[in-house]
Steps between C-alpha positions, in 0.01 A plus 500: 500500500118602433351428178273756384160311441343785297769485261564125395846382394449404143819415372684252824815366464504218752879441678619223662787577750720207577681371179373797342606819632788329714678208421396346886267378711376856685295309761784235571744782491355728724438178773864463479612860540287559816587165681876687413438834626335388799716203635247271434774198488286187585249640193816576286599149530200356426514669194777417367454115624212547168695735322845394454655334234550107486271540866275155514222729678473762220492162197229329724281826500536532120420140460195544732409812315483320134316197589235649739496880333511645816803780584658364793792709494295779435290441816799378695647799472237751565475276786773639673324836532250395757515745793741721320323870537411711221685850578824278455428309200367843303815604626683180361364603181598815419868432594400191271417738184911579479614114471218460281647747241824317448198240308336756343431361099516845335360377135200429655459838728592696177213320303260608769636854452420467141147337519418758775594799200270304286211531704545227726414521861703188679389353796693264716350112552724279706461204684759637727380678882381867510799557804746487147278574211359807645833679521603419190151619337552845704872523363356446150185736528258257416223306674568122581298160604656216638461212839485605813611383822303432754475709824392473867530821814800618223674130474555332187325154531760364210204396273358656202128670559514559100659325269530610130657198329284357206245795632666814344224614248200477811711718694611704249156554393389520826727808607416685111137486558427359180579198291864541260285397187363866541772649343805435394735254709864371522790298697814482549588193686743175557292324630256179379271585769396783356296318269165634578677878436666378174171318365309833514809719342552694225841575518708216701870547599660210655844578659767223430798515696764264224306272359111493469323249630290239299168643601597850439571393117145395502388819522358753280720752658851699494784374686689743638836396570726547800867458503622269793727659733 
C-alpha cells in the first residue's frame, strides 16, 4: 500500500505481527503450510527434525541461537524455500490467512480499532516475509513493512535480502518519508527487539500472553494482557 508523501502520517501506530496480532510464528507457519500443501515431504521433515518437541536438532539450534545470537532455526527454515517458485508460495499464503485466524489475539486487533477512531493511522512492522505480511496488511486495510525474501528468474533463494530485526524504526522511517519524532508515534508489540521502536514511543503497548516477562515490567508502558488458550 502507497503512502501519500504530500500528506505525512503524523500520528503512527507501529504493529508488530507475530506474538502480537497472532499468537504464532507467521513466517514459520506459512513455511510449514506450503511444504504441506505442496508435498514437499523431505522439507516437511526437516522441519519438524528442528521443530518438534523433545527433538535434539530443534534444542541444539536454540542453544546455538543463545550463545552466538544468530537465528538458526529461523534461517534453517527459510532454508527450505530455495527453488520453491513464487506463484505457489503467494498462493501458500493466502490459503495460509484461514489457519492463521484460529490464532488471531482479538484484544489486541480491537485496540487497533480503537486507536485507529482516535486518530491513529497503524502501520504494520514485522520482522516476518512480505509473501505473509502483505496479505495480512491487505486483509486489514493498512500499509505494512517487514523482511523480504530473496529472489532470482521468480525462485526464492531461501535467504533474507531485508531483514527488519533490531532495524524496525530505519525501515519504518524509511517507508513514512520522515522521521516518527515528527509527530506523534506509538507501538504495540511483544517483542524486546523492538527496542529501538519502544525507545522513541509515546504510547507503548506490550502484549503479554500469561505472564509478563521481566523486561516488559521494566517498561514505562501498559501491559496488555492475553488469556492463554
Amino acid at each position: 500500500m502507497n503512502v501519500d508523501r504530500s500528506h505525512p502520517i503524523t500520528r503512527v501506530l507501529a504493529v508488530d505481527v507475530c506474538g502480537t496480532l497472532f499468537d504464532t510464528n507467521t513466517s514459520a507457519g506459512l513455511v510449514r503450510h506450503h511444504h504441506y500443501r505442496t508435498g514437499n515431504v523431505g522439507r516437511s521433515f526437516l522441519l519438524t527434525l528442528i521443530t518438534g518437541r523433545g527433538q535434539p536438532l530443534g534444542a541444539a539450534c536454540i542453544l546455538f541461537s543463545k550463545i552466538t545470537g544468530f537465528d538458526l532455526h529461523r534461517a534453517i527454515t527459510l532454508a527450505t524455500l530455495q527453488g520453491q517458485c513464487f506463484a505457489e508460495l503467494e498462493a501458500s499464503a493466502q490459503s495460509f490467512l484461514e489457519v492463521l485466524a484460529k490464532h488471531r489475539i482479538d484484544e489486541v486487533h480491537e485496540r487497533i480499532k480503537q486507536m485507529q477512531n482516535d486518530g491513529w493511522s497503524p502501520v504494520l512492522v514485522s520482522n516476518s516475509v512480505a509473501l505473509i505480511v502483505k496479505p495480512i496488511a491487505a486483509a486489514l486495510g493498512v500499509p505494512f513493512v517487514s523482511s523480504q525474501l530473496g529472489w532470482a528468474d521468480g525462485l526464492c533463494t531461501g535467504r533474507l535480502k531485508v531483514d527488519l530485526t533490531g532495524k524496525k524504526r530505519a525501515h519504518l522511517e524509511n517507508f513514512l518519508g520522515h522521521s516518527v519524532s515528527l509527530g506523534e508515534f506509538s507501538v504495540i508489540t511483544d517483542n524486546k527487539s523492538d527496542a529501538d521502536l519502544i525507545d522513541c514511543s509515546e504510547v507503548t503497548i506490550l502484549v503479554s500472553v500469561g505472564v509478563p516477562r521481566k523486561w516488559m515490567m521494566n517498561r514505562n508502558a501498559e501491559i496488555l494482557y492475553i488469556k492463554q488458550k
